[in-house]
C-alpha positions, 0 to 999 in steps of 0.5 A: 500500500504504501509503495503505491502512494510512493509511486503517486506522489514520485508521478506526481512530483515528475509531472510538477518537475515537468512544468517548473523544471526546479528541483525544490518544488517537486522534491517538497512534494515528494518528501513532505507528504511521506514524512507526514505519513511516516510520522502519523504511522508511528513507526519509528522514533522522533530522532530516527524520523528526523534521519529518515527524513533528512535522506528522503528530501536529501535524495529526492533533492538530488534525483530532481536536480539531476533531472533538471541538468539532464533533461533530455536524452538517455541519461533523463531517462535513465536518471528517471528509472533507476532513481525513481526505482530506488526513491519507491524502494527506499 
């Protein structure tokens, strides 16, 4: 279940990138609604939230602005495979 809306909000978040072309607003958009999902779930404590956290903006800050400086070609879509594979799984 909750890969799926990963994978909702990684769609989402490329459908954002694909109009402002910025790696901060589909990266917030991406990371924030999974922090709070991950905080409402309880899973974890607040510090290894926090850490959770910090890697999945840390990340999909990365996968967005190699996105934005390889936009087109197979490097995009490679980028865009195996990033978006490794932001689901992880």
């Amino acid at each position: 279940m909750f890969l799926i809306v990963k994978l909702l909000l990684l769609l989402a978040a490329l459908k954002l990138h694909d109009a402002v072309e910025k790696p901060v607003p589909p990266a917030l958009l991406y990371s924030v609604p999974i922090i709070l999902i991950s905080l409402l779930a309880g899973s974890a404590s607040f510090l290894g939230l926090l850490f959770i956290a910090l890697i999945t903006l840390f990340l999909s800050l990365l996968y967005f602005w190699l996105l934005s400086n390889f936009p087109t070609g197979t490097k995009y879509y490679s980028i865009m495979t195996i990033g978006g594979l490794l932001l689901i799984i992880l």
